[in-house]
Structure formats: C-alpha cells, structure tokens
C-alpha positions in Angstrom: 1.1 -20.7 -11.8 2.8 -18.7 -9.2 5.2 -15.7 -9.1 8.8 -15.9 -9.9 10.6 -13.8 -7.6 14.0 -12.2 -8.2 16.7 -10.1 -6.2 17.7 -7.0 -7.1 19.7 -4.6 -5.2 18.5 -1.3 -4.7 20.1 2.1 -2.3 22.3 -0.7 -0.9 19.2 -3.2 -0.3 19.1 -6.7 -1.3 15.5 -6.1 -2.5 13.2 -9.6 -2.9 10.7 -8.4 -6.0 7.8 -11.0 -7.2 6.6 -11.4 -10.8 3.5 -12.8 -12.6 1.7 -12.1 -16.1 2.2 -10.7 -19.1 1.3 -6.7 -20.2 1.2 -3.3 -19.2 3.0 -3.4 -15.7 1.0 -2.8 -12.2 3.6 -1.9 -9.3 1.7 -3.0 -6.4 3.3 -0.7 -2.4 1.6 -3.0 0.3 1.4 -1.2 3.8 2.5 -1.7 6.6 -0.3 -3.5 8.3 -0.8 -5.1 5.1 0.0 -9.2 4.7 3.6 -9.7 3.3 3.1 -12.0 0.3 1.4 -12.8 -3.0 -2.8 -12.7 -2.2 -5.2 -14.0 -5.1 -5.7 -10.7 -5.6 -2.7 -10.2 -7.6 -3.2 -13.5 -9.8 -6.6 -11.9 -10.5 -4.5 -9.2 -11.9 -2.1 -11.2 -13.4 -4.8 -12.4 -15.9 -4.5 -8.8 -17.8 -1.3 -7.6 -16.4 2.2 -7.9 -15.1 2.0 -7.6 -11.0 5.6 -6.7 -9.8 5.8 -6.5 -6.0 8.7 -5.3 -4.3 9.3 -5.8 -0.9 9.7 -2.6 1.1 13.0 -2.4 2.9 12.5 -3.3 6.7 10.1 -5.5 6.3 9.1 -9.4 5.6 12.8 -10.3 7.1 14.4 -7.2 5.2 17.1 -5.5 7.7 16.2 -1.4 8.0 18.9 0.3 6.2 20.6 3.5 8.0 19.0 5.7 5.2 15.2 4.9 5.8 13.7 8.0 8.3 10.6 8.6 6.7 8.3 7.6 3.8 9.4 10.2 1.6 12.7 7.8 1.8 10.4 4.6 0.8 9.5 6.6 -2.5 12.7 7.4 -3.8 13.8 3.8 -2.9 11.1 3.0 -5.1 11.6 6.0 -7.9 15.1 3.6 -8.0 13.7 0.0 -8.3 11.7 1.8 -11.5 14.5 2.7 -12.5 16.3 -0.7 -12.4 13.5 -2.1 -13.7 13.0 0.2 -16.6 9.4 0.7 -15.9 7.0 2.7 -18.1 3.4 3.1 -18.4 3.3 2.1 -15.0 0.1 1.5 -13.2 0.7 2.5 -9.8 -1.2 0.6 -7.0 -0.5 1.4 -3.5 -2.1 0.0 -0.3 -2.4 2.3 3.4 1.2 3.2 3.6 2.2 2.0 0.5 -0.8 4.5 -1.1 1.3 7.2 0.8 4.2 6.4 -0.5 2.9 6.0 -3.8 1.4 9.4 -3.5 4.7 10.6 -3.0 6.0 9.5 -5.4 3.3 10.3 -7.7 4.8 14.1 -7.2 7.8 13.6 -7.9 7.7 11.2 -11.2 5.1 12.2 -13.7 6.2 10.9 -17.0 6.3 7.2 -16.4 2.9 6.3 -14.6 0.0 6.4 -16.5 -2.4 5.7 -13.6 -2.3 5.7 -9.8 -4.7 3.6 -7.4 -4.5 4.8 -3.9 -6.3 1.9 -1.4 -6.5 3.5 2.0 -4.0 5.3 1.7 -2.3 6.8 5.3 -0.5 10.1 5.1 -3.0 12.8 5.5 -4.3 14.3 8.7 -7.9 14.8 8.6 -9.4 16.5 12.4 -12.2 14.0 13.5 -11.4 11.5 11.7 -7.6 10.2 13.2 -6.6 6.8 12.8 -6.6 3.3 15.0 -3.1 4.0 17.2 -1.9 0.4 16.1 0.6 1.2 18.5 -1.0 0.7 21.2 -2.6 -2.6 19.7 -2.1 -6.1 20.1 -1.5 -8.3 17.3 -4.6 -10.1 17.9 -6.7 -7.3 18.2 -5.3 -5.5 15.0 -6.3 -7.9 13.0 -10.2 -7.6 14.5 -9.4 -3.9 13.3 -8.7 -4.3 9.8 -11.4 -6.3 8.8 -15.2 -5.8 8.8 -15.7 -9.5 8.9 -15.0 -11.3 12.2 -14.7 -14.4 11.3 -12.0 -13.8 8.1 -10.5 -11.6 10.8 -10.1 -14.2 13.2 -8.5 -16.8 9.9 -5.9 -14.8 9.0 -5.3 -13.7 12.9 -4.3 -17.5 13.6 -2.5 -17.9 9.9 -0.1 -14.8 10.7 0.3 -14.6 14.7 2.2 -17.9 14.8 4.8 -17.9 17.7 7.7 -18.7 15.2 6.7 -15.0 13.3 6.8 -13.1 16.0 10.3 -11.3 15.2 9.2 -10.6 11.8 6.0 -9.1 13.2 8.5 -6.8 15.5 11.0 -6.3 13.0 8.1 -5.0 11.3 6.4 -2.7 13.5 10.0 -1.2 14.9 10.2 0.3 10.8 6.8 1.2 10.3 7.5 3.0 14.0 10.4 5.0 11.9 8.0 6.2 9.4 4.7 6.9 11.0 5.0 7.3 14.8 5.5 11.1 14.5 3.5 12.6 13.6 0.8 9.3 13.7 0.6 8.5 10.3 0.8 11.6 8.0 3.5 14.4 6.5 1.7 17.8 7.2 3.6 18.5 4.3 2.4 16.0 2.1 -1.1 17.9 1.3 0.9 20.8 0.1 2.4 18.6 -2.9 -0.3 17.0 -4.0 -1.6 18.7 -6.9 1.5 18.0 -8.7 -0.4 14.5 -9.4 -0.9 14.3 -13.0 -1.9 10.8 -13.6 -5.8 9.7 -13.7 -6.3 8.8 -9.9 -8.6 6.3 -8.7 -8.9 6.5 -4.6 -10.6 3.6 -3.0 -11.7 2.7 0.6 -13.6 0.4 3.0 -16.4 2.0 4.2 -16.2 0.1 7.3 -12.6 0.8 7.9 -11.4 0.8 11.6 -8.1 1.8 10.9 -8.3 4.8 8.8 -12.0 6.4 8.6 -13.7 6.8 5.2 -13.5 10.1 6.0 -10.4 10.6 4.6 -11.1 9.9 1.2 -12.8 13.2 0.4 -10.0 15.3 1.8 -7.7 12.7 -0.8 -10.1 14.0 -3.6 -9.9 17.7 -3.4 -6.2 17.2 -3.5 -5.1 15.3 -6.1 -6.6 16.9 -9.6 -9.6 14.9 -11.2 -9.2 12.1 -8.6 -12.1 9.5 -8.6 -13.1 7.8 -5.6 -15.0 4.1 -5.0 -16.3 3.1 -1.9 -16.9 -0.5 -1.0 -19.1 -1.9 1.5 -19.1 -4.3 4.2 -15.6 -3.9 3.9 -12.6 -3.0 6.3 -9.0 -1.9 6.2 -8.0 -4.7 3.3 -10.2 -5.0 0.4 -8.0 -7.0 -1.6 -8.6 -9.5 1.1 -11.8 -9.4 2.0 -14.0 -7.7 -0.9 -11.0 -8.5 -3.9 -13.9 -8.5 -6.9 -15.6 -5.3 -5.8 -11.9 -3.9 -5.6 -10.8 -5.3 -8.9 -14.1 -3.7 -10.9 -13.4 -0.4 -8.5 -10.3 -0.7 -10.3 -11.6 -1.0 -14.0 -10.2 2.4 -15.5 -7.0 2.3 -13.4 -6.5 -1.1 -15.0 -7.5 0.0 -18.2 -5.0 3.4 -18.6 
C-alpha cells in the first residue's frame, strides 16, 4: 500500500506532505538533485516506521515563495511543518541538501529529535575536495554523476528527462540556484553552529560519490559531537537508490533511537 498524501499550508505554502506506516516518525529532507517522489526506500521504512515527506517549497511543481533566499530559510519552513504536525521523537533523515538543511535545523531544535541521519549532506566547504558544479551540467550527464552504476544511471536518466518534465526540471534548478549558487554549495557559517547538535548523529556517504567527495564526511564528524559515520561501497550520490539495503542497516541505530 502506498502513501497517502495531504496538504498542508505552511509560511504561506500550499505544502504537498506524503504518509505511510505506523510508529515513531522519520521526517525524510530529499535534495535537490534528489528524485521527487516516494522510492522503495521509504516503504522499506514504513515497515517499522511512519515516513512523512514534505515537499520542499520550489520544487516538484511548488512555486518559490518571496521568503526562500537561502537554506537556513528551508529549515525554519521545516521547524513550522513540525510544528503543524505536532512532531516529537523525530528521527530526522536528510539527503545532500536536505542533510544541510536538516543540519540546520538540528541547531536550532534540540528537544524534539531524537536522532539525525545526514546522507551526503551539502553545506560544508572542505579545500580539495569541492563539489560536481551541477551548474554547469546537463541533465543527462548529471544523472551519470550521481550514480556509481552506469547502467541504473542511464534507467532513471530516461524515466526523469522526459520532454514533458522539463519545466519542472528548470523550475527546480532556478531554486536550488537561490540556495546554493553562492557560495557553491555551503554556509561558511554553518561549521561554526554545528556543535549545538545534540541528537545521536549517524553521517552516511557513497564512497564513489561524484557529486560530493567522501571526503567530506570526516570534516562532518569532527563537527557535530559523537557523530558516527558509515560508508558504503560501489555506491554514488543516492544510496537510497542504488545501495537502499546497505543504507537501511547503515541506518540501524538511527532507526532504532
């Protein structure tokens, strides 16, 4: 059985939210270069737990509203959908800009998350190790980026480049431009915040990831108190796509808070 999804309205944003299973709640942030939409990786999830999955504002269709500048605008948005939503005990799960933005909001609300999961997270500027300028990418060959495996990358290159998606694919790209395009993809601020983190932090990446280097995830561990890290292998950009059992059991004690 799939999701059930529901509207809420949130700073002004008619915000689409999807639901499915029962238990303590996992608030899954996609990124930006992530696929819009419900993956087998959440039902997996749904077996144990309820998966809510908002839909961040200027994105999947969702006009840009006048307030979003930068990310640390995505996680108050978000602070208020927890609100709405009366959410406690969270398990936060955030994926490349969503991690970011979780991470943000990780320092700002500690009482109501009892674990955080950062996937490949963006937001950190780490010298050597700078990340793909999807910018400067075609749609085609960003999707060769993000996975390890050529042939899934080519599969969900000709499920999601379809002419008739095109202006949600540049709807898209125009708000993640808002957010990351200066500086590319971090808040120099961000690293000086970080310790405020309170909840167990699990910190997970591809070790073949094109799009942000593995590299980054030491400089996410020194940062954030008692943080964890997994790395999996043969693995790009999207492990929930491409490696999603090796991601779930990476997830075990974030699941388990």
């Amino acid at each position: 059985m799939g999701p059930t999804q529901t509207r809420l309205d949130i700073c002004g944003v008619s915000t689409p939210i999807l639901r499915a299973g029962r238990g303590a709640p996992v608030l899954v942030l996609e990124g930006a270069t992530n696929v819009e939409g419900w993956l087998p990786f959440y039902d997996a999830l749904a077996q144990t737990h309820e998966v809510i999955l908002p839909t961040h504002p200027g994105y999947a269709g969702q006009p840009a509203p006048e307030w979003l500048d930068r990310v640390a605008d995505l996680a108050n948005f978000h602070l208020d959908l927890m609100d709405a939503l009366d959410l406690r005990d969270v398990r936060l799960l955030g994926f490349s800009l969503g991690g970011w933005t979780a991470a943000e909001l990780a320092t700002r609300e500690r009482s109501r998350i009892a674990a955080l999961a950062l996937v490949a997270p963006s937001g950190l500027y780490v010298p050597g190790a700078e990340p793909l300028d999807v910018f400067l990418r075609t749609d085609e060959q960003l999707f060769d980026d993000l996975f390890f495996d050529p042939a899934l990358a080519a599969q969900w290159r000709e499920a999601r480049t379809a002419p008739d998606s095109e202006d949600l694919r540049l709807q898209s790209k125009v708000t993640t431009a808002k957010l990351a395009w200066n500086p590319r993809w971090y808040d120099p601020h961000l690293r000086k915040w970080l310790h405020r983190v309170r909840a167990p932090t699990t910190i997970v990446w591809g070790a073949d990831d094109a799009f942000l280097p593995c590299a980054h995830v030491e400089e996410w561990r020194k940062l954030i108190p008692g943080a964890q890290t997994k790395i999996i292998s043969a693995c790009g950009h999207h492990p929930q796509i491409e490696q999603p059992e090796a991601l779930r059991a990476a997830l075990a004690s974030f699941l388990s808070a």
